[in-house]
C-alpha positions as CSV (number, residue, x, y, z in Angstrom):
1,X,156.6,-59.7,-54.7
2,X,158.4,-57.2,-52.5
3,X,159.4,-58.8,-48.7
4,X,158.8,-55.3,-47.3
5,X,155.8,-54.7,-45.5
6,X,153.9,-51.9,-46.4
7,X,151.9,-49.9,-43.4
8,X,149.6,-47.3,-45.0
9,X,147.7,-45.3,-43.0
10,X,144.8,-42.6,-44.0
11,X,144.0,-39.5,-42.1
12,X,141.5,-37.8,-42.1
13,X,142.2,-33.9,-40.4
14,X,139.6,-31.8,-38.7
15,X,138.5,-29.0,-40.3
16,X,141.7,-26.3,-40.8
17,X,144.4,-29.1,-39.2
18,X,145.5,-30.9,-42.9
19,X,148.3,-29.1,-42.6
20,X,149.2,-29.2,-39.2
21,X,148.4,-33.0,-39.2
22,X,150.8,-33.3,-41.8
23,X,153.7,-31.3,-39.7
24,X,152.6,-34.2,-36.6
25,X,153.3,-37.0,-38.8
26,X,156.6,-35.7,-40.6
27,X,158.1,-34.8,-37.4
28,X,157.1,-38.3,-35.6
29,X,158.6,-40.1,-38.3
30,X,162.1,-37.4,-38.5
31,X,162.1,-38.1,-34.7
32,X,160.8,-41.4,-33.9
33,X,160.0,-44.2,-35.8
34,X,162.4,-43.9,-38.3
35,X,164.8,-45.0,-35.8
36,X,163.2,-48.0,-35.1
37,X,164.3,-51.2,-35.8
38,X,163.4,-52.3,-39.3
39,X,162.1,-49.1,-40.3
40,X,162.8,-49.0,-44.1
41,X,160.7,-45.7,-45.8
42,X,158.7,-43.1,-45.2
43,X,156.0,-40.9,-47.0
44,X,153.6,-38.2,-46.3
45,X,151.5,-37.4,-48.4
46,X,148.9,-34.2,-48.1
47,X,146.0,-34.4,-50.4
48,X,144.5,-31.9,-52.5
49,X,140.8,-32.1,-50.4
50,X,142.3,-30.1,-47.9
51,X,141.9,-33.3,-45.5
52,X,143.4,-36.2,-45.6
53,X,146.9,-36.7,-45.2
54,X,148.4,-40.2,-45.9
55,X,151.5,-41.9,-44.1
56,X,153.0,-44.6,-46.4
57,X,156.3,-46.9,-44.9
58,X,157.7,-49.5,-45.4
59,X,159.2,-52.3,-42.6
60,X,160.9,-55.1,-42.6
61,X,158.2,-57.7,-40.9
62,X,155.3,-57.3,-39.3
63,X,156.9,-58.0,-35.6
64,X,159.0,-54.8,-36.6
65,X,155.6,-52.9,-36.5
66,X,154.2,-54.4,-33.6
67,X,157.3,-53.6,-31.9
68,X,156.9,-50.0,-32.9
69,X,153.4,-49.5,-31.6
70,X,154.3,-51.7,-28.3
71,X,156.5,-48.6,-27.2
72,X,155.8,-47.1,-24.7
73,X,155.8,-43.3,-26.8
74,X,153.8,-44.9,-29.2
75,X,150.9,-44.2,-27.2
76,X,151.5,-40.6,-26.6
77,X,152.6,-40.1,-30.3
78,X,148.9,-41.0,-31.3
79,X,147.3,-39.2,-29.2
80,X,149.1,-36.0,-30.6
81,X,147.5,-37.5,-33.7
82,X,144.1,-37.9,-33.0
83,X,144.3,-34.7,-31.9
84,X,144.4,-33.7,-35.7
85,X,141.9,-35.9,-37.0
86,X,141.0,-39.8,-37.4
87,X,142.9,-42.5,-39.5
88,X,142.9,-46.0,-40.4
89,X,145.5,-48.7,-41.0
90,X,146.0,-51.0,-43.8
91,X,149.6,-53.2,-43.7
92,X,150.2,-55.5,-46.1
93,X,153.1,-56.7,-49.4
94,X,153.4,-55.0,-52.6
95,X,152.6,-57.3,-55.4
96,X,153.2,-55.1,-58.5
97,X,155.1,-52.1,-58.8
98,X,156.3,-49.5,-61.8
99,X,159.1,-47.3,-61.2
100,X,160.3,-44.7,-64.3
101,X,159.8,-47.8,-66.9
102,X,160.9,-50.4,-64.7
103,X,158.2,-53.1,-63.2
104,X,158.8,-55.5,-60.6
Protein backbone atom coordinates (compact mmCIF):
# COMPACT_ATOMS: atom_id res chain seq x y z
CA UNK A 1 0.00 0.00 0.00
CA UNK A 2 1.17 3.29 -1.34
CA UNK A 3 2.12 6.11 1.60
CA UNK A 4 0.88 8.80 -0.71
CA UNK A 5 -2.28 10.23 -0.03
CA UNK A 6 -4.62 10.37 -2.74
CA UNK A 7 -7.16 13.63 -2.89
CA UNK A 8 -9.71 13.07 -5.60
CA UNK A 9 -12.05 15.42 -6.28
CA UNK A 10 -15.32 15.26 -8.69
CA UNK A 11 -16.79 18.25 -10.50
CA UNK A 12 -19.60 18.67 -11.68
CA UNK A 13 -19.67 21.96 -14.43
CA UNK A 14 -22.73 24.05 -15.19
CA UNK A 15 -24.15 23.65 -18.26
CA UNK A 16 -21.44 24.80 -21.20
CA UNK A 17 -18.47 25.42 -18.41
CA UNK A 18 -16.75 21.52 -18.56
CA UNK A 19 -14.29 22.96 -20.37
CA UNK A 20 -13.64 26.09 -18.84
CA UNK A 21 -13.77 24.30 -15.44
CA UNK A 22 -11.22 22.20 -16.62
CA UNK A 23 -8.84 25.31 -17.76
CA UNK A 24 -9.63 26.65 -13.64
CA UNK A 25 -8.37 23.61 -12.27
CA UNK A 26 -5.21 23.04 -14.64
CA UNK A 27 -4.14 26.45 -14.17
CA UNK A 28 -4.60 26.42 -10.17
CA UNK A 29 -2.59 23.47 -10.02
CA UNK A 30 0.38 24.92 -12.87
CA UNK A 31 0.24 28.02 -10.53
CA UNK A 32 -0.57 27.08 -7.13
CA UNK A 33 -0.68 24.05 -5.38
CA UNK A 34 1.76 22.29 -7.08
CA UNK A 35 4.15 24.35 -5.28
CA UNK A 36 3.03 23.43 -2.13
CA UNK A 37 4.67 21.61 0.27
CA UNK A 38 4.29 17.95 -0.30
CA UNK A 39 2.47 18.25 -3.38
CA UNK A 40 3.46 14.94 -5.32
CA UNK A 41 1.00 14.61 -8.70
CA UNK A 42 -1.53 15.98 -10.55
CA UNK A 43 -4.44 15.01 -12.93
CA UNK A 44 -7.27 16.52 -14.73
CA UNK A 45 -9.34 14.65 -16.14
CA UNK A 46 -12.45 15.94 -18.48
CA UNK A 47 -15.08 13.38 -18.98
CA UNK A 48 -16.89 12.40 -21.95
CA UNK A 49 -20.59 13.66 -20.42
CA UNK A 50 -19.71 16.94 -21.23
CA UNK A 51 -19.68 17.61 -17.26
CA UNK A 52 -17.67 16.46 -14.91
CA UNK A 53 -14.17 17.13 -14.76
CA UNK A 54 -12.10 15.18 -12.09
CA UNK A 55 -8.88 16.53 -10.20
CA UNK A 56 -6.75 13.45 -9.03
CA UNK A 57 -3.23 14.29 -6.68
CA UNK A 58 -1.37 12.86 -4.81
CA UNK A 59 0.37 14.35 -1.29
CA UNK A 60 2.58 13.42 0.97
CA UNK A 61 0.24 13.34 4.40
CA UNK A 62 -2.84 14.48 5.16
CA UNK A 63 -1.43 17.67 7.24
CA UNK A 64 0.21 18.54 3.73
CA UNK A 65 -3.46 18.94 2.51
CA UNK A 66 -4.80 20.68 5.28
CA UNK A 67 -2.01 23.04 4.97
CA UNK A 68 -2.99 23.64 1.40
CA UNK A 69 -6.58 24.49 1.93
CA UNK A 70 -5.60 26.59 5.31
CA UNK A 71 -3.98 29.28 2.84
CA UNK A 72 -5.12 32.01 2.68
CA UNK A 73 -5.69 31.83 -1.52
CA UNK A 74 -7.19 28.67 -1.04
CA UNK A 75 -10.31 30.33 -0.38
CA UNK A 76 -10.36 32.57 -3.29
CA UNK A 77 -9.10 29.68 -5.59
CA UNK A 78 -12.52 27.87 -4.78
CA UNK A 79 -14.52 30.22 -5.23
CA UNK A 80 -13.21 30.65 -8.92
CA UNK A 81 -14.32 27.08 -8.86
CA UNK A 82 -17.68 26.99 -7.71
CA UNK A 83 -18.04 29.39 -10.11
CA UNK A 84 -17.92 26.50 -12.71
CA UNK A 85 -19.82 24.01 -11.07
CA UNK A 86 -20.02 21.87 -7.68
CA UNK A 87 -17.59 19.07 -6.50
CA UNK A 88 -16.90 16.72 -3.88
CA UNK A 89 -13.74 15.32 -2.03
CA UNK A 90 -12.70 11.97 -1.33
CA UNK A 91 -8.83 11.57 0.16
CA UNK A 92 -7.66 8.53 1.06
CA UNK A 93 -4.35 5.49 0.28
CA UNK A 94 -4.09 3.46 -2.78
CA UNK A 95 -4.32 -0.14 -1.93
CA UNK A 96 -3.86 -1.79 -5.34
CA UNK A 97 -2.45 -0.53 -8.33
CA UNK A 98 -1.53 -1.85 -12.11
CA UNK A 99 0.75 0.04 -14.10
CA UNK A 100 1.78 -1.38 -17.96
CA UNK A 101 1.96 -5.18 -16.40
CA UNK A 102 3.37 -4.14 -13.21
CA UNK A 103 1.05 -4.36 -9.84
CA UNK A 104 1.88 -3.04 -6.65
Amino acid sequence: MSTAVILINVFTAKPGKQQDLAEVLAEGTRNFFSKQPGSLASSVVVGGDGSKVVNISQWRSAEDIAAFRGDPRFAEYMKTIMEHGTGESVMGHTSYSHTGGVED
